[in-house]
SEZALUM-518457 format. One record per residue (C-alpha): residue in one letter; x, y, z. Coordinates in steps of 0.5 Angstrom, whole numbers, plus 500, padded with zeros to 3 digits. Example, Ala and Ser with C-alpha at 12.3 -4.5 7.8 and 13.67 -1.06 7.14 Angstrom:
BEGIN
{A,{525,491,516}} {S,{527,498,514}} 
***
This chain:
BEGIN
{X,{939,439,795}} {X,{936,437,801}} {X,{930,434,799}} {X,{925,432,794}} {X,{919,437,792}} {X,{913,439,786}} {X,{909,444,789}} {X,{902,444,787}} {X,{895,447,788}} {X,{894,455,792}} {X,{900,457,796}} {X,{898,464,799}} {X,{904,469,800}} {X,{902,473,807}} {X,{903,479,808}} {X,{906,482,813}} {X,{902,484,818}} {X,{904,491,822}} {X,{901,494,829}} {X,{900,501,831}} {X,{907,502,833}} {X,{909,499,827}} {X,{912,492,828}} {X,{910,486,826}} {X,{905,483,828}} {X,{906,476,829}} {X,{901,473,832}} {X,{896,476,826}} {X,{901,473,822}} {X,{900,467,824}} {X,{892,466,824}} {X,{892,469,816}} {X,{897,462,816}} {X,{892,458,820}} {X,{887,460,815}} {X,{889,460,809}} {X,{891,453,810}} {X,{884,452,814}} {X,{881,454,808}} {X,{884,450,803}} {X,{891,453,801}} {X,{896,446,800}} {X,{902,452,802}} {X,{905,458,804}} {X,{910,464,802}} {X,{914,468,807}} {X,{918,474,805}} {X,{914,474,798}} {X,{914,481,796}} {X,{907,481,798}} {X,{911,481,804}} {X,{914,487,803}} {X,{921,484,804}} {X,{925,490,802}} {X,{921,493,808}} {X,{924,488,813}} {X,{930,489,817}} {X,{933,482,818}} {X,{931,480,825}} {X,{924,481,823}} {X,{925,477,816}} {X,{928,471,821}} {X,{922,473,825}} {X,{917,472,819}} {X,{920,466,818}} {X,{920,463,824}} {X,{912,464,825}} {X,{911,461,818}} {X,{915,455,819}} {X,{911,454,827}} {X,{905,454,823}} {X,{907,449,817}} {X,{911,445,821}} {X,{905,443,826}} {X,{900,443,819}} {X,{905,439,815}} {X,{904,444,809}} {X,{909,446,805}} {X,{913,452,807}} {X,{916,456,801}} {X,{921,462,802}} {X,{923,468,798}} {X,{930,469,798}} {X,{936,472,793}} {X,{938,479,790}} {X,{941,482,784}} {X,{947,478,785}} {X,{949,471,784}} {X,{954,471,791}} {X,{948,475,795}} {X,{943,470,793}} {X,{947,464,796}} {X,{948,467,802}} {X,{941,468,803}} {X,{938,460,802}} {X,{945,458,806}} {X,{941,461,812}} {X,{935,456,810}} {X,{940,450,812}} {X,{936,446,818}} {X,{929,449,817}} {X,{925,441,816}} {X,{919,446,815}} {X,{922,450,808}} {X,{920,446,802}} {X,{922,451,797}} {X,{926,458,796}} {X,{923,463,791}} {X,{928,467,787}} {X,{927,472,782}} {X,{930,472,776}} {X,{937,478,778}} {X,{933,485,778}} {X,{936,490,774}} {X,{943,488,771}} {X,{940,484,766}} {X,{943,478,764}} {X,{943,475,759}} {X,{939,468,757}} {X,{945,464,758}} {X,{946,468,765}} {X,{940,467,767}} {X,{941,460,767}} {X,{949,460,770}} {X,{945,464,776}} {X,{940,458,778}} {X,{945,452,776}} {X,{951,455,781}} {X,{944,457,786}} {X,{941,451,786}} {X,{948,446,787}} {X,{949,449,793}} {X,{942,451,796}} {X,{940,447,802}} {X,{932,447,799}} {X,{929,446,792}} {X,{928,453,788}} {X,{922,456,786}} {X,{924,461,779}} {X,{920,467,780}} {X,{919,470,772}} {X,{916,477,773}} {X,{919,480,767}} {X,{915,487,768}} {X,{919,488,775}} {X,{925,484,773}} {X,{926,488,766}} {X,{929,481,763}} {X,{923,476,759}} {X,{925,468,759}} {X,{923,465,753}} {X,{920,458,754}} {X,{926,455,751}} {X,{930,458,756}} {X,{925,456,762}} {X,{926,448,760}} {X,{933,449,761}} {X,{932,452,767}} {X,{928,446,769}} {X,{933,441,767}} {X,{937,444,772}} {X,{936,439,778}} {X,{934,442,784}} {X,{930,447,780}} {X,{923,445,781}} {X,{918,450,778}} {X,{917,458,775}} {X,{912,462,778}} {X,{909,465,772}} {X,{908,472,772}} {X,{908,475,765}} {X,{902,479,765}} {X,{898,476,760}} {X,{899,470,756}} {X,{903,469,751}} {X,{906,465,745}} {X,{912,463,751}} {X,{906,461,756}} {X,{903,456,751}} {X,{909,453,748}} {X,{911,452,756}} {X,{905,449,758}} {X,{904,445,752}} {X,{910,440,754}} {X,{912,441,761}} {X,{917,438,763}} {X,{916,432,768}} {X,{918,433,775}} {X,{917,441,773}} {X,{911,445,776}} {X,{908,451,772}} {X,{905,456,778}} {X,{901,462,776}} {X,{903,468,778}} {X,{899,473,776}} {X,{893,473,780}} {X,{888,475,774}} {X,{890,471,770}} {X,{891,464,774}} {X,{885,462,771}} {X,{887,461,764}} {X,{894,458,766}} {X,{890,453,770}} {X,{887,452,763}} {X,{893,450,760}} {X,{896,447,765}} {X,{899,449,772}} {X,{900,446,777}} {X,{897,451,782}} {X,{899,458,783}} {X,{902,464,789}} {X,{896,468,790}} {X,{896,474,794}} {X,{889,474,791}} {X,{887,468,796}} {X,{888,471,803}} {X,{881,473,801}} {X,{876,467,798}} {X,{882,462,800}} {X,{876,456,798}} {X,{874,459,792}} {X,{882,460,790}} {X,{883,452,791}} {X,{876,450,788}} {X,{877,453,781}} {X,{884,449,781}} {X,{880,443,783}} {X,{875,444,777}} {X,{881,445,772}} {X,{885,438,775}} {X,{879,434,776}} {X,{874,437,769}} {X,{870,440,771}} {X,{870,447,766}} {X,{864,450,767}} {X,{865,450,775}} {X,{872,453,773}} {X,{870,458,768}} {X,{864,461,773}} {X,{870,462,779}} {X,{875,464,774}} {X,{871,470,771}} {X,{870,472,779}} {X,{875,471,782}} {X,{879,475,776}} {X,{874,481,778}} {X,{877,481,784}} {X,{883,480,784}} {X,{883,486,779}} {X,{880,490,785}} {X,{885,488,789}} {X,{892,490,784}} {X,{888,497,783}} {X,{893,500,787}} {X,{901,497,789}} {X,{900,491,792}} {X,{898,489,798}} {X,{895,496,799}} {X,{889,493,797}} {X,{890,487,801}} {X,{891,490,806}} {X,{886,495,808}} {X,{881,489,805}} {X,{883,485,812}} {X,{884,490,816}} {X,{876,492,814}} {X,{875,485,816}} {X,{878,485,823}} {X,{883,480,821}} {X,{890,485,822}} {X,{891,491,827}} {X,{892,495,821}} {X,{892,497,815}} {X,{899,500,814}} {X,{904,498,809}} {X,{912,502,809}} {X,{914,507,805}} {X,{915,508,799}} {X,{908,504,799}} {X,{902,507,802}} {X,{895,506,804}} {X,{889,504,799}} {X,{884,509,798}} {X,{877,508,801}} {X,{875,508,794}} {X,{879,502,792}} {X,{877,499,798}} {X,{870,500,797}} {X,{871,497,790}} {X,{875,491,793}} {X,{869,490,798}} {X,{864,489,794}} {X,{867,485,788}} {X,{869,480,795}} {X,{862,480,796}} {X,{860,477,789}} {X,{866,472,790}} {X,{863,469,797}} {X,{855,470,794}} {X,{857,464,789}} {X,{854,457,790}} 
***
């Protein structure tokens, strides 16, 4: 491992801007960084499923990365990017290609999709990553998308791993494992919310912050409901918690980031709205509802 590294605060995973012909557009890429980190995000995901990665093709995935890594680089924000696959051999491949980006501070890994391993396998999977990888991992526990749950022994075990840094925390909810983990968090180990709905109870307990789709929009309200939660303030946490919740329920009403992305298209802040197949374009309905509950959030005091 290259480097020393804890995240903390709001990290927005960007989508990936597309022009009328189709192709990223990089320099919208680049503004919604510059944004975001204007407004307060302490950091960056590139090629997150928000991302829709498994939509890009390789040279548009280094070009994603590239513009991500000029923006952080010149902020001195952190940078994380999402990397791995189903197979332990393809993931290393992966976060070989982040070998001598300054600017990349983490790598995000899904828990092995689809094959199912088991705890123990899991565990053997981040070891043999993280002993080779040239940055620290980010674990990304979504066990309704990656069909295998950890349970909070399992995610200490990952923890003591060295190079393992933090879990992006997505279970749907908050469960018995979520209380048991945020109870004693391991030191130099962060917890990240994950789910956007529910970032406002796992701050609560304890997270260190959270990769938020949600906070492209109301980026400040996003870092001010993690400020209120570290520094005492629960009844400040509490109003923007329940708002930006609403939101983010809005925003997830369709696969993301359709949402999102019909919401910043209305905004002027990308050229369009699209998204690659197999997803496609938002509803006017879902917009409508997502606007309005955007208007709510930017009304607070």
């Amino acid at each position: 491992m290259a480097q020393d590294f804890t995240p903390y605060g709001v990290h927005v995973p960007l989508v990936t801007p597309f022009a009328r012909d189709g192709s990223p557009d990089l320099d919208a890429l680049a503004g919604l960084a510059h944004a975001a980190l204007d407004e307060g995000a302490a950091g960056l995901v590139a090629l997150g499923t928000t991302g829709e990665v498994g939509a890009l093709d390789p040279d548009e995935r280094r070009a994603v990365v590239d513009t991500c890594a000029a923006v952080c680089g010149a902020r001195d924000a952190q940078l994380v990017v999402g990397a791995g696959g189903g197979a332990t051999a393809q993931a290393a491949q992966d976060l070989a290609e982040l070998s001598g980006r300054p600017e990349v501070r983490a790598a995000l890994l899904t828990v092995p999709a689809f094959v199912r391993p088991s705890q123990a396998g899991v565990i053997a999977h981040f070891a043999r990553l993280a002993a080779e990888s040239p940055v620290p991992l980010i674990v990304y526990h979504i066990p309704y998308r990656t069909g295998r749950s950890l349970d909070a022994a399992t995610l200490r075990a990952l923890a003591a791993i060295p190079g393992v840094v933090a879990v992006k925390y997505a279970v749907g909810g908050v469960d018995q494992d979520t209380v048991d983990l945020l109870g004693d968090v391991p030191p130099g180990f962060a917890v990240l919310a994950g789910d956007d709905t529910y970032a406002a109870p796992l701050l609560a307990l304890g997270a260190a912050g959270g990769i938020l789709a949600s906070a492209h929009l109301a980026t400040a309200r996003f870092a001010a409901l993690v400020d209120a939660w570290h520094t005492g303030d629960p009844s400040r946490a509490r109003a923007l918690g329940h708002h930006l919740a609403r939101l983010s329920t809005r925003l997830f009403a369709e696969p993301n980031p359709t949402v999102l992305k019909a919401v910043l298209h209305a905004q002027g802040r990308i050229p369009t709205p699209d998204v690659r197949l197999p997803l496609l374009p938002a509803s006017e309905e879902s917009l409508a509802a997502a606007l309005k509950e955007l208007a709510a959030v930017e009304a607070l005091g």
